[in-house]
C-alpha positions as CSV (number, residue, x, y, z in Angstrom):
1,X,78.8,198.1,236.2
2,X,81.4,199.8,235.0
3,X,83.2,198.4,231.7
4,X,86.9,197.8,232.3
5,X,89.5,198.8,229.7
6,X,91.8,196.3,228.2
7,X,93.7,198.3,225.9
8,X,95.9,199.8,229.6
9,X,96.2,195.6,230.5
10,X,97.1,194.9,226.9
11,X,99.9,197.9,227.3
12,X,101.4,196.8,230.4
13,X,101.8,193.4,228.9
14,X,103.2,194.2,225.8
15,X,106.1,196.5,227.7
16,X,106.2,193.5,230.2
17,X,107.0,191.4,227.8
18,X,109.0,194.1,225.8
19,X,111.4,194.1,228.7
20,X,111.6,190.4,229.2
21,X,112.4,189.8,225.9
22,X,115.3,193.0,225.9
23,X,116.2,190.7,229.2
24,X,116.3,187.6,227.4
25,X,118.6,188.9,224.5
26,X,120.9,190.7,227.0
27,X,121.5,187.4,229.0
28,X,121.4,185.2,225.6
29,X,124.1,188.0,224.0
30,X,125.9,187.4,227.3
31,X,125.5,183.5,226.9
32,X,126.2,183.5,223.1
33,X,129.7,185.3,224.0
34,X,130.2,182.9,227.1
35,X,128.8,179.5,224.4
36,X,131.1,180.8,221.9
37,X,134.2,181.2,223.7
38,X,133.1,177.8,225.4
39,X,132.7,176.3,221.4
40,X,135.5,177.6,220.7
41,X,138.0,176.1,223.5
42,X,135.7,172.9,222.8
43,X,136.8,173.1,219.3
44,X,140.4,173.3,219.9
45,X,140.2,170.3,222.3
46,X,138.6,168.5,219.5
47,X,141.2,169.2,217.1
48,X,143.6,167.9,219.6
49,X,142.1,164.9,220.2
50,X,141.3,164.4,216.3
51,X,144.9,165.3,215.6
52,X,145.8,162.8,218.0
53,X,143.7,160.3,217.0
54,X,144.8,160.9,213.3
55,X,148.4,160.8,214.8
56,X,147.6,157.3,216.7
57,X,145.9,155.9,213.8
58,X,148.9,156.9,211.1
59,X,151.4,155.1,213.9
60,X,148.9,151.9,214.3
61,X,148.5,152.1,210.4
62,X,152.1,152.3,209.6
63,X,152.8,149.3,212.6
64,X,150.2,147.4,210.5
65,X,152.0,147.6,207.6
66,X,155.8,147.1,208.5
67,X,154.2,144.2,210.9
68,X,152.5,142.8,207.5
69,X,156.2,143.6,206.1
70,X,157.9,141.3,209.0
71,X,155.6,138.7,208.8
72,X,156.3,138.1,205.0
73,X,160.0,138.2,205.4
74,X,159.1,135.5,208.2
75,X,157.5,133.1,205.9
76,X,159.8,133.4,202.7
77,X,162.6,132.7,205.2
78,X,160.9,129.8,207.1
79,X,159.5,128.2,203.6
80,X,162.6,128.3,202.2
81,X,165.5,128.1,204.9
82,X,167.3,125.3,206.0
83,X,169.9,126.0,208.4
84,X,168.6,126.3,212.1
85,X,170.4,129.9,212.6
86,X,168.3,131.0,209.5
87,X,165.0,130.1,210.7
88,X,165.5,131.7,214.1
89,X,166.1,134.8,212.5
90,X,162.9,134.1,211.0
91,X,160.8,133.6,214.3
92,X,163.0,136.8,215.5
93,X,160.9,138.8,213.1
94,X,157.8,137.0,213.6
95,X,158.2,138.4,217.2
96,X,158.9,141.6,216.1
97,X,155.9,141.4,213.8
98,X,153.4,139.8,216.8
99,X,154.8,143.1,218.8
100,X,153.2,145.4,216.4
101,X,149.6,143.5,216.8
102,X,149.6,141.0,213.6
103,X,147.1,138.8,214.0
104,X,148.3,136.3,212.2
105,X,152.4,136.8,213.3
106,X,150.7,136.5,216.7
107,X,149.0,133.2,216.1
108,X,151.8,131.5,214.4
109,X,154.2,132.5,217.5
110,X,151.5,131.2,219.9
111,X,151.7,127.9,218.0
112,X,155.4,127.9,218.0
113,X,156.1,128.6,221.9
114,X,153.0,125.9,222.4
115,X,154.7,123.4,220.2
116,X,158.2,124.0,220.8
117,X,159.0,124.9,217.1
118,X,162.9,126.3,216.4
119,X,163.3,127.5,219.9
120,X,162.3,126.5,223.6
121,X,159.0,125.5,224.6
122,X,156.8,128.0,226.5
123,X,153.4,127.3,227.2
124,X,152.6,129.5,229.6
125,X,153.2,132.5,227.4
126,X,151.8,130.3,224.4
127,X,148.4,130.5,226.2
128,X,148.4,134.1,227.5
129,X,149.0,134.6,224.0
130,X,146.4,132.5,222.5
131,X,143.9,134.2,225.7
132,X,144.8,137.4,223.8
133,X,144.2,136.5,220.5
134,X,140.8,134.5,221.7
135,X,139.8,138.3,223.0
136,X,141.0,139.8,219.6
137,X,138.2,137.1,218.3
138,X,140.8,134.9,216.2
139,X,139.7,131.6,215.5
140,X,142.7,129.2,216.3
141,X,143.1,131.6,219.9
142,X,139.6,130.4,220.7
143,X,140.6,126.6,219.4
144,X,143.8,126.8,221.5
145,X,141.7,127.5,224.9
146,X,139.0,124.9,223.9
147,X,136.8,127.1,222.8
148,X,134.9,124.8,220.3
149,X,131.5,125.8,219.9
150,X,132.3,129.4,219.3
151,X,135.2,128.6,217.4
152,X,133.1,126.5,214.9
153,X,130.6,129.1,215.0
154,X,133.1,131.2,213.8
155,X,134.2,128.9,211.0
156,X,137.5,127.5,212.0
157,X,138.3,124.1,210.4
158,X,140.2,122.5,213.3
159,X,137.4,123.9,215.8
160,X,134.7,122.1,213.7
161,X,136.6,118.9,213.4
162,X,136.9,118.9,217.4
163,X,133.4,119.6,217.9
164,X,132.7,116.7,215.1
165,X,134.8,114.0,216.9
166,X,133.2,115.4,219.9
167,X,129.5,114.9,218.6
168,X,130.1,111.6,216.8
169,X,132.0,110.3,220.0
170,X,130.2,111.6,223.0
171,X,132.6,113.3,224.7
172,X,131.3,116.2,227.0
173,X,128.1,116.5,225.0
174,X,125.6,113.5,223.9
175,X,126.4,111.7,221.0
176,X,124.1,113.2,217.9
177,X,125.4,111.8,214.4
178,X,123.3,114.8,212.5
179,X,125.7,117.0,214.5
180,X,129.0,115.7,213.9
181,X,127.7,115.1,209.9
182,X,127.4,119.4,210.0
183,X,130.6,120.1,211.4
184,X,132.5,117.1,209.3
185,X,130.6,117.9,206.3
186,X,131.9,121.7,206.2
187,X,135.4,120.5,207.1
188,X,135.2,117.6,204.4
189,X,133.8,120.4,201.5
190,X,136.7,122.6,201.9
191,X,139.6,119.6,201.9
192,X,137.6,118.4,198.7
193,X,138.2,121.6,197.2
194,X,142.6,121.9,198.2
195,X,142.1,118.2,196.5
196,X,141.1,119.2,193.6
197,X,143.6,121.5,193.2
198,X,146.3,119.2,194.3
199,X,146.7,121.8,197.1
200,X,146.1,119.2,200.1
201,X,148.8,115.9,200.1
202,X,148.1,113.0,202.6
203,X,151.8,112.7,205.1
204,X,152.7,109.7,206.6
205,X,151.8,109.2,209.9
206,X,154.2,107.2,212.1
207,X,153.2,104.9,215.2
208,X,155.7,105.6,217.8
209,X,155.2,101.9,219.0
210,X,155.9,100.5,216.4
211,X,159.4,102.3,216.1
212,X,160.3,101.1,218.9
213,X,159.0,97.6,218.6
214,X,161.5,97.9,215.1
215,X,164.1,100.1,215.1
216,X,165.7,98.3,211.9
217,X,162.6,99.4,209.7
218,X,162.1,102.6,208.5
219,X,159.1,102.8,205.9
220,X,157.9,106.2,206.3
221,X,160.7,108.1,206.0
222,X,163.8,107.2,202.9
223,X,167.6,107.3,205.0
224,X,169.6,110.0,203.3
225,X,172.0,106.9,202.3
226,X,169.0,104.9,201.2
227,X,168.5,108.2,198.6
228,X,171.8,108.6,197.3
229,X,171.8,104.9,196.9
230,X,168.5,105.4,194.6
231,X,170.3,108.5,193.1
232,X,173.1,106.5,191.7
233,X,171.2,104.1,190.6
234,X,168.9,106.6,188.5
235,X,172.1,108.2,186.8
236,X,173.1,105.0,185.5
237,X,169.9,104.8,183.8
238,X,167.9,102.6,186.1
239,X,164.3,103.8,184.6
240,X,162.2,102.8,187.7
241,X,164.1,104.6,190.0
242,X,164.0,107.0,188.2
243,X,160.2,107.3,188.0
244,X,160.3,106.3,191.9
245,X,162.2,109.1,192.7
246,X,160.3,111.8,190.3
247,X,157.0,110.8,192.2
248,X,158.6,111.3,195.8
249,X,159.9,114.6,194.6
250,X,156.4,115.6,192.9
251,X,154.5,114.6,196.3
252,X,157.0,115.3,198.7
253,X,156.8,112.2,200.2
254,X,159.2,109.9,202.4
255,X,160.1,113.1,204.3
256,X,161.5,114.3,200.7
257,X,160.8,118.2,200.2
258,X,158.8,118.9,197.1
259,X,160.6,119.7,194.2
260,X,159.0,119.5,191.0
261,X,162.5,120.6,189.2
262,X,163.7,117.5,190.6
263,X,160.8,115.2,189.6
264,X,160.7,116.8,186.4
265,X,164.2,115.7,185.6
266,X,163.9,112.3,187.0
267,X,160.5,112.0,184.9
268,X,162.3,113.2,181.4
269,X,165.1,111.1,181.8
270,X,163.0,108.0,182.1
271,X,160.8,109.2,179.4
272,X,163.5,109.7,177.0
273,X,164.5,106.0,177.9
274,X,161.0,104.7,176.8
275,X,159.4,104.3,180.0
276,X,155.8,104.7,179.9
277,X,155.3,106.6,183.1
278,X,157.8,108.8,183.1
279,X,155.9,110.0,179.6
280,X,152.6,109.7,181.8
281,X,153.7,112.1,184.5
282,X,155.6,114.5,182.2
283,X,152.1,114.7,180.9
284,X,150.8,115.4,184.4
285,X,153.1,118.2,184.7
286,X,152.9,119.3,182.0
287,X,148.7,119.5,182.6
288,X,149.1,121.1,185.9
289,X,152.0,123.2,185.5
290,X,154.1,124.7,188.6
291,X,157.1,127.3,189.1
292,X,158.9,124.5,187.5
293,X,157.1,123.6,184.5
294,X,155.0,125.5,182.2
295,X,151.6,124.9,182.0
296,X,151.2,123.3,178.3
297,X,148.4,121.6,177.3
298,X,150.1,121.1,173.8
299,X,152.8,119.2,175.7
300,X,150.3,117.5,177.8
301,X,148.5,116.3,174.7
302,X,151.7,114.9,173.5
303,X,153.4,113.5,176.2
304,X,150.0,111.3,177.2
305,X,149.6,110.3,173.7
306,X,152.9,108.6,174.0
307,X,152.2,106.8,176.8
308,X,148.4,105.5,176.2
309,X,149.5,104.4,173.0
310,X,151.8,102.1,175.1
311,X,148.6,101.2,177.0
312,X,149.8,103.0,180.1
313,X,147.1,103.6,182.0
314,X,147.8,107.0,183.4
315,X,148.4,108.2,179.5
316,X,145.0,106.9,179.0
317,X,143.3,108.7,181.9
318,X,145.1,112.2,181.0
319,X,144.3,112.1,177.2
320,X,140.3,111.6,178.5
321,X,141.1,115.1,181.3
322,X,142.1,116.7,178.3
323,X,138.9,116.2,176.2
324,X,136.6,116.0,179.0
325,X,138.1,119.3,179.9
326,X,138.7,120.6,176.7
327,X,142.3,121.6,177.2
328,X,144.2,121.9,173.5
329,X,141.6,120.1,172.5
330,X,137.2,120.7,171.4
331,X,135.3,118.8,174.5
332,X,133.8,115.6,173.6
333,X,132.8,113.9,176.4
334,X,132.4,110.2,174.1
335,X,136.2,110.1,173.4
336,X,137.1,111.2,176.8
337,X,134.8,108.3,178.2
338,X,136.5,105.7,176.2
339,X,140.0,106.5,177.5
340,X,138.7,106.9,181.5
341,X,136.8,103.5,180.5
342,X,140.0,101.7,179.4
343,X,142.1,103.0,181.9
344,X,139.6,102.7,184.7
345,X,139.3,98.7,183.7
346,X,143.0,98.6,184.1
347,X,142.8,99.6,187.9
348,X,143.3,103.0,187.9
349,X,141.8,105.1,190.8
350,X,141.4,108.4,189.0
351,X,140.2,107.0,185.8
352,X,137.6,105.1,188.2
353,X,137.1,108.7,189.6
354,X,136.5,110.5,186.4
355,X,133.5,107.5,185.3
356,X,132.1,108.3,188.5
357,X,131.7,112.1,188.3
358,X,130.1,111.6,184.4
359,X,127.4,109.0,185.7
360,X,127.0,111.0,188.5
361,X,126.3,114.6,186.8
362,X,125.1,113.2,183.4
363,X,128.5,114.8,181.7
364,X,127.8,112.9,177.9
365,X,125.7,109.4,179.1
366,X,122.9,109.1,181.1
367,X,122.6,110.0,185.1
368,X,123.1,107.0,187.2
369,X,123.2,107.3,190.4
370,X,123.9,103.6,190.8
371,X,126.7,103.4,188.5
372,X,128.4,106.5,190.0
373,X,128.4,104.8,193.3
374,X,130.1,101.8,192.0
375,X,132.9,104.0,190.4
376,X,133.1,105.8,193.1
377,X,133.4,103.5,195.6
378,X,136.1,101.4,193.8
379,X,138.0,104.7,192.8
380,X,137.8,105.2,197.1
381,X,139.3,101.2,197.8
382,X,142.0,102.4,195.4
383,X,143.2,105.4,197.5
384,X,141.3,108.1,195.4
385,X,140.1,110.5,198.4
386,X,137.9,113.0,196.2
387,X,135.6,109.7,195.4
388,X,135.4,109.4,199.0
389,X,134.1,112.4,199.8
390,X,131.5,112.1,196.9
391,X,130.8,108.4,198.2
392,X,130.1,110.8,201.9
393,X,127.4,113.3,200.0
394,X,125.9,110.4,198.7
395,X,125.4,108.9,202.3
396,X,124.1,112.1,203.6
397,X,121.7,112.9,200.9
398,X,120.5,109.2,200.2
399,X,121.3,109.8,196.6
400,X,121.6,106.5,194.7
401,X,121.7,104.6,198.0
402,X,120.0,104.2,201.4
403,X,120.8,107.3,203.9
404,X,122.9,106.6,206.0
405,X,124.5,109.6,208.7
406,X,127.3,106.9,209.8
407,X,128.6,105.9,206.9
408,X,128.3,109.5,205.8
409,X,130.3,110.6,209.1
410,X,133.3,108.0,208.9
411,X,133.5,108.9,205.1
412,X,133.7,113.0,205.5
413,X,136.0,112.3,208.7
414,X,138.4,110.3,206.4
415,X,138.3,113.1,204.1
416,X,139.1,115.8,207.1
417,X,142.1,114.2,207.8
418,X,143.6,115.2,205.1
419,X,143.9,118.7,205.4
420,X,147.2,120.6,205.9
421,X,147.1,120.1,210.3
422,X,147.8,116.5,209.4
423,X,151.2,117.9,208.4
424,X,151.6,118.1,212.6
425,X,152.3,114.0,212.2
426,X,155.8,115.0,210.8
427,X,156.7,118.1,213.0
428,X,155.9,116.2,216.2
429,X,157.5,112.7,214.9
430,X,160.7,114.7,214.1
431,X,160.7,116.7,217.8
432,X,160.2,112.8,219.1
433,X,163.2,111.7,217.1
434,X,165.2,115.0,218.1
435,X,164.5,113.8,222.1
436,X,161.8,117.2,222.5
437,X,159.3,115.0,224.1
438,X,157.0,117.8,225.8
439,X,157.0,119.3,222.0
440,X,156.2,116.3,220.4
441,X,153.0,115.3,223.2
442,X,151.4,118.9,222.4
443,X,151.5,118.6,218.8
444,X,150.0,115.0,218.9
445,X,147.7,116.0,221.3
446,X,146.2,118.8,219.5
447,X,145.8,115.8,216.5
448,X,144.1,113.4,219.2
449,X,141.9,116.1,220.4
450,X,141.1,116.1,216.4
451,X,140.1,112.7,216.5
452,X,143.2,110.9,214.6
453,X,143.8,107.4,216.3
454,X,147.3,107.4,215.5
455,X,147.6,110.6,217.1
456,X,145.9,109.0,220.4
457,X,147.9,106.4,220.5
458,X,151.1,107.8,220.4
459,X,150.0,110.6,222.5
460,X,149.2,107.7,225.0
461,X,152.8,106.1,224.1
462,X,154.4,109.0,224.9
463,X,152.8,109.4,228.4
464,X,153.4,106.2,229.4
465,X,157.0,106.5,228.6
466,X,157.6,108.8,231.9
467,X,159.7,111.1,229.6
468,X,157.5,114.5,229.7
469,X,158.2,117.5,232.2
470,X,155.0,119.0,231.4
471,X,153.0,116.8,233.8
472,X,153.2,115.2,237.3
473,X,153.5,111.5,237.8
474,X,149.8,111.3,238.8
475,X,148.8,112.9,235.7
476,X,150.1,110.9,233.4
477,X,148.5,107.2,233.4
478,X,145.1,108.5,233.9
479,X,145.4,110.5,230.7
480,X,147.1,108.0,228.7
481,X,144.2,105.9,229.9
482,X,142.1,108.0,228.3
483,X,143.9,108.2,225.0
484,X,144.3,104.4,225.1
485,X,140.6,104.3,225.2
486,X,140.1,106.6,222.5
487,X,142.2,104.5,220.5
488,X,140.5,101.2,221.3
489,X,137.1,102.8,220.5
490,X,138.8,103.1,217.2
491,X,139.4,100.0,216.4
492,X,143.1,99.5,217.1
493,X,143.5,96.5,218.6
494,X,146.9,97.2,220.5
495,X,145.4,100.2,222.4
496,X,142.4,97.5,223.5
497,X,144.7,95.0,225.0
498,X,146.5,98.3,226.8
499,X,143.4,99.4,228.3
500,X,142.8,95.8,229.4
501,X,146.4,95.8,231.2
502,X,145.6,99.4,232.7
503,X,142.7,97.9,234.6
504,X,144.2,94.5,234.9
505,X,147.5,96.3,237.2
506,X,145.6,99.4,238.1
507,X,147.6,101.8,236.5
508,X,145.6,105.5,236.5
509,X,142.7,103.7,237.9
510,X,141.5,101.1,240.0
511,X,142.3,97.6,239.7
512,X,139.4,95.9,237.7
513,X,139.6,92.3,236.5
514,X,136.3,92.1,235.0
515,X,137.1,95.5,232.9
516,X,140.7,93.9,231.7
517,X,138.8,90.1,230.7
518,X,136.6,92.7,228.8
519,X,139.3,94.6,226.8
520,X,141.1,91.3,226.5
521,X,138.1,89.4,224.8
522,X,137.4,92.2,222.6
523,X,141.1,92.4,221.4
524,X,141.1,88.4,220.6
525,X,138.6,89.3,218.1
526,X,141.4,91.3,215.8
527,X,143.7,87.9,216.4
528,X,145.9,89.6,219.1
529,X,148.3,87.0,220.0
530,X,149.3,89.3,223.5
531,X,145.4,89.6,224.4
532,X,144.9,85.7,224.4
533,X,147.9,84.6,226.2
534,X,146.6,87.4,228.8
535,X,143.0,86.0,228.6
536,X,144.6,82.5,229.3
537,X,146.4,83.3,232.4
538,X,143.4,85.1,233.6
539,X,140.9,81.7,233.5
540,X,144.2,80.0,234.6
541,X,143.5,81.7,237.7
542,X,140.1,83.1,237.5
543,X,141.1,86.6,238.1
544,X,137.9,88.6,237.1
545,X,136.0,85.2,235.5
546,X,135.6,81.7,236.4
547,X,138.7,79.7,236.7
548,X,138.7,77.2,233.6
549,X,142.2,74.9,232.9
550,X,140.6,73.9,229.9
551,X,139.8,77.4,228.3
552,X,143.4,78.5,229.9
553,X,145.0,75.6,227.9
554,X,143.1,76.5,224.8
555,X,143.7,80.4,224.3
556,X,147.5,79.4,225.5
557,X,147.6,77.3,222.2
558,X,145.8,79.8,219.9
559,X,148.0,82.4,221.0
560,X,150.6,80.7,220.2
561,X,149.3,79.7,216.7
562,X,148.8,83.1,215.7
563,X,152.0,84.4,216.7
564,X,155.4,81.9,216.7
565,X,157.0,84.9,218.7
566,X,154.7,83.4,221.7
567,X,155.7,80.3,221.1
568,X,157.7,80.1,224.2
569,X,156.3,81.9,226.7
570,X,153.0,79.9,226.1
571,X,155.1,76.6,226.3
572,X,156.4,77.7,229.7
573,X,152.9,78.7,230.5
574,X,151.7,75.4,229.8
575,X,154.6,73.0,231.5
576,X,153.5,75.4,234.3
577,X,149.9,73.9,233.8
578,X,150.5,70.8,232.9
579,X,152.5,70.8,236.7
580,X,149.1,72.5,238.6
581,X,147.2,69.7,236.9
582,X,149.5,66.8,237.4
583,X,149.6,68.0,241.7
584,X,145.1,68.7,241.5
585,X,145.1,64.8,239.9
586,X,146.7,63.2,242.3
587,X,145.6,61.3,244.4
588,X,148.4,61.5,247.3
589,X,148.3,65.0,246.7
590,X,145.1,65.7,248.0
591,X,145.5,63.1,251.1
592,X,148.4,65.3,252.4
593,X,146.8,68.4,251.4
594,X,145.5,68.9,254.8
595,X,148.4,69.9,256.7
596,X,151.1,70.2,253.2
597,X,149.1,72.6,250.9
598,X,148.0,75.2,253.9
599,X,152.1,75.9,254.8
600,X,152.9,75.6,250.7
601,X,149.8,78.0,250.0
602,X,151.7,80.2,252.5
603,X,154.6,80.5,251.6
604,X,154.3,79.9,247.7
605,X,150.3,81.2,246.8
606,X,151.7,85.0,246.0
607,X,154.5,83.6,244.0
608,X,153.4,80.1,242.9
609,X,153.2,80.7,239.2
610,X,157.3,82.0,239.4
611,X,158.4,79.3,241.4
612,X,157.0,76.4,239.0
613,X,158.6,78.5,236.4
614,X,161.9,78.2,237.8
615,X,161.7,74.4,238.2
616,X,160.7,74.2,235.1
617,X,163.5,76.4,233.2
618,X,165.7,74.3,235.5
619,X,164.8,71.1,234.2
620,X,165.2,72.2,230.5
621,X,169.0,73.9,231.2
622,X,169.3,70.4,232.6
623,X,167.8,68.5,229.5
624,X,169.8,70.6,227.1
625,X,173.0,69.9,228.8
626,X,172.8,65.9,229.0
627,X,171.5,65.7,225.2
C-alpha cells in the first residue's frame, strides 16, 4: 500500500483557509465601514434623543419647580386671606400649579371642586381628577375613588380610619376587631403625636337637627355681637373675660381664628389685674412659645410660680413640666411629683396626665401599672385625649388590666377623630349655613364614611331635607336610611326612633311594622319621649305587635312624664282612648254593632283616630269658651 502524503492536504488547507480568512477580513473591512457609518448615524440619533430627553427633563424640572413656586403662593394666600376675591386668586394659582403636574396642588384642587370650596362645585372633574392622581399612586386619589385597602396599604390616615370603621362595623367585609385595632391603632399613634405638640385641636361639631329644632341657641359658634360684647367688657377690666377670651384666641375656638397675639394680650392684662389664670397661661405661653411669644422658660418659671403660689392649679401643673422636663431648671422628678400631685387632686386633667405617664414609665417612683391606669383614666373623664390614647395601648397590650380589643378600638377611634379632617365639621357646617347644600353633603359624607356619628346623622338630615341636586328623588331616602342606621348603631338615640319611622311609613324601604316597634323599643331605652308616644299608638292599634290599651295608655303617660313638651299630644291621644274604650265597654254599643259598626268601620276605620280627634278638640274650644 502505498503511503499517502499529508504535507500536499496540510498545504491545500492552510491556503484554503488562507483565503477564507483574506475573505473574511475583506467582507468584515467592508462591514466595519458599513457598522461604523451605521454607529455613527446611531450615535447621532442618540444624541438627539438624549438632547431631547435632557431638553424634556430641564422643561419638566423647571414646571416642577415654578409649580412648587405656585402652590406656596397658594397656601400663604389661602392661610392668611380673608376677602373671597383674594382666595380665588389663590385657587387661580393652585390651578395653574395642578397644570404643571403637582401632586399635591392637584389633590387639594380635586378636594376643592369635590367639596365646593371658594368656587362652584364640580364633581365630575373632581373624580377624573382624583382617577388621575389614584394612577399617579397618591394616597387621598386612591381614598377619593374608595380605594381603601390599597390606600391603607399605602399609609394614608383617612384610608386606614375607613378601613377601621369598616372592620369594627362590618360593612362590606366581616367584622374582625384585631383588624380595625391595626388600622385605628396607626391612625391613633400619629394624632397622639400632633397632641403632644399641640399641633391637633378638637373643633366643634354641630348637629344640623338640632339647629333647626333651636334656632335661638348658638353654642358652638360666639355671634360677632356676642364678641364685641365680651370685648368691651374685657377693656373695662372684666378679668374673666378676659381670660375667656385669651383661651378662645389660643385654641381657636367658637369659630374664632387663632391668634396667640390676641390671647396673649387678653392673658397679660388679667395677669397684671391678679388673676390667677391669666398668670397660669402666660406661663403656658410662655413654655410653648409661638410667632407671638418667645419661647422662655425663665418667664415660664416665673409666671407659674405666681400663680401656684395662689394655689392655681394650672401654675402648679406647669412648675412640675418644668422640673420633670428640666426646662430653666435641674430635673427632679420628686418636686415635679409634688406639684402634678397637688394639682392633679384639685381636678386638673393634665396634672392627672402627667401622674399617669410617671407610674406608668417608672419616671422617679415605682412602675405601676395599676396606678397609671387610674390617672389615666380620670385624666380621660376630664377631657385629656393623650390619656386616652395611653388608656387604648393599655387595652391592646393587657398592660395593667385585662385585654380587651373593644375597649382598645372605641378608645383609639376616639383619639382618630381628632385629627386635622375633623376640621371638615366647620367647612361643611358653614357651606350648610351659606345655602351650598350639595357642598356641605360631600364634606359630611366623606366624615360618615370615616365613621363620625355626627357626621352620619347630619349627612342623613341633609338627605332627608330634599334640598340636594346631586341625587335623584329615589336616591335619597334609601341612603339616608342607611346613614340613620349607622347613626343608631352608634348610640344616638334620635337616629333610632328615625329608622323606626322609616320602616314604620316605608320611606326608602318597605313598610315594616315589626322593624319600626323594634327601633322604637330600643330608643325608649335612652328615655326618648317621641319613641314612646310612637310605641303607644302602635299597641293602641297593634300595628306590627299585639294590640294592648293598657300598655298604649301606659307608654302615653311615661312619654309624657319624660317630656312636658308631649304633654298634649298624649292628652289628646288619651281622650281619644279613653273614647275607644268608653264605645268597646258598652253595653248598647255592642248590641247595635251588628248592622252600626260595619257602615261606621266603613266610612271612619282609615280615619277613625282623626275623627275622634276632631270631636274631641271640639269639645275643649267648647269648654274653654263657657268657663
Amino acid at each position: 500500500m502505498k503511503a499517502v502524503s499529508v504535507a500536499p492536504l496540510l498545504l491545500a488547507l492552510l491556503v484554503s483557509v488562507h483565503k477564507t480568512e483574506k475573505s473574511f477580513e475583506n467582507h468584515k473591512e467592508k462591514n466595519v465601514s458599513k457598522q461604523e457609518a451605521l454607529n455613527e448615524s446611531r450615535l447621532l440619533t442618540m444624541q438627539d434623543t438624549f438632547s431631547s430627553q435632557a431638553e424634556d427633563l430641564a422643561r419638566r424640572k423647571k414646571n416642577e419647580e415654578r409649580g412648587h413656586q405656585l402652590y406656596k403662593m397658594s397656601n400663604k394666600i389661602l392661610k392668611h386671606s380673608k376677602s373671597k376675591k383674594e382666595k380665588e386668586e389663590a385657587y387661580q394659582l393652585l390651578t395653574e400649579a395642578a397644570d404643571m403636574g403637582h401632586l399635591k396642588a392637584m389633590e387639594k384642587l380635586a378636594a376643592a371642586l369635590l367639596f365646593g370650596y371658594h368656587g362652584p362645585q364640580n364633581i365630575t372633574a373632581a373624580v377624573i381628577l382624583y382617577e388621575t392622581l389614584a394612577e399617579k399612586g397618591s394616597h387621598k386619589g386612591q381614598t377619593a375613588l374608595v380605594y381603601y385597602t390599597f390606600g391603607s396599604l399605602g399609609g394614608n390616615l383617612i384610608s386606614q380610619m375607613i378601613l377601621g370603621y369598616r372592620y369594627w362595623v362590618g360593612i362590606n367585609v366581616p367584622r374582625n376587631c384585631e383588624a380595625a385595632l391595626t388600622n385605628y391603632r396607626k391612625v391613633a399613634y400619629f394624632i397622639a403625636n400632633k397632641l403632644e405638640k399641640n399641633e391637633e385641636m378638637p373643633v366643634e361639631k354641630v348637629r344640623l337637627m338640632e339647629k333647626s329644632e333651636n334656632l335661638s341657641s348658638n353654642n358652638d359658634f360666639l355671634d360677632w355681637d356676642v364678641y364685641q360684647y365680651y370685648k368691651f367688657l374685657a377693656e373695662r377690666g372684666d378679668t374673666q373675660i378676659q381670660v375667656f377670651l385669651g383661651q378662645l384666641h389660643l385654641a381657636g375656638r367658637k369659630g374664632l381664628e387663632k391668634d396667640h397675639s390676641k390671647a396673649f394680650y387678653y392673658f397679660l392684662k388679667a395677669a397684671k389685674a391678679g388673676n390667677t389664670h391669666g398668670m397660669a397661661f402666660l406661663g403656658k405661653m410662655f413654655l410653648e412659645g409661638s410667632v407671638a411669644v418667645t419661647q422662655s422658660n425663665a418667664s415660664a418659671f416665673k409666671y407659674f410660680t405666681m400663680a401656684a403660689e395662689k394655689g392655681n392649679a394650672v401654675g402648679l401643673w406647669g412648675l412640675g413640666v418644668l422640673y420633670f422636663q428640666g426646662k430653666g431648671v435641674p430635673v427632679n422628678y420628686t418636686e415635679a411629683f409634688k406639684y402634678f400631685h397637688i394639682a392633679a387632686e384639685k381636678g386638673l386633667a393634665d396634672a392627672q396626665f402627667q401622674l399617669g405617664v410617671m407610674y406608668h414609665s417608672g419616671s422617679g417612683v415605682r412602675k405601676d401599672y395599676k396606678l397609671a391606669f387610674k390617672y389615666f383614666y380620670l385624666a380621660s373623664q376630664n377631657g385629656q385625649p393623650i390619656a386616652v390614647y395611653y388608656l387604648a395601648q393599655m387595652y391592646a397590650a393587657g398592660t395593667g388590666v385585662f385585654r380587651s380589643c373593644q375597649n382598645a378600638v372605641e378608645l383609639y377611634r376616639s383619639v382618630c377623630e381628632l385629627g386635622s379632617w375633623s376640621e371638615k365639621f366647620l367647612t361643611a357646617y358653614f357651606a350648610y349655613q351659606d345655602g351650598n347644600i350639595d357642598s356641605s353633603l360631600i364634606q359630611y359624607a366623606l366624615l360618615a364614611e370615616m365613621g363620625y356619628e355626627v357626621a352620619q346623622s347630619n349627612s342623613a338630615f341633609i338627605l332627608e331635607s330634599e334640598q340636594v341636586k346631586i341625587l335623584s328623588n329615589d336616591q335619597m331616602y334609601p341612603l339616608a336610611l342607611l346613614l340613620w342606621n349607622r347613626a343608631a348603631a352608634q348610640g344616638n338615640a334620635f337616629a333610632r326612633v328615625k329608622t323606626g319611622d322609616y320602616h314604620f311609613y316605608g320611606y326608602g324601604t318597605k313598610k315594616d311594622y315589626v322593624t319600626a316597634a323594634i327601633h322604637y323599643s330600643l330608643a325608649v331605652d335612652h328615655h326618648i319621649a317621641q319613641a314612646m308616644f310612637n310605641l303607644a299608638y302602635m299597641y293602641e292599634h297593634g300595628l306590627g305587635i299585639p294590640e294592648d290599651i293598657h300598655l298604649a295608655k301606659r307608654w302615653y303617660d311615661l312619654a309624657a312624664q319624660t317630656n312636658p313638651d308631649a304633654s298634649i299630644p298624649v292628652f289628646l291621644a288619651r281622650m281619644k282612648l279613653e273614647v275607644k274604650l268608653l264605645f268597646s265597654e258598652m253595653q248598647l254599643f255592642k248590641f247595635t254593632s251588628s248592622w252600626k259598626m260595619s257602615k261606621l268601620d266603613t266610612v271612619l276605620r282609615p280615619h277613625w283616630d282623626l275623627f275622634a280627634l276632631v270631636v274631641i278638640v271640639i269639645l275643649l274650644v267648647l269648654l274653654i269658651r263657657n268657663r
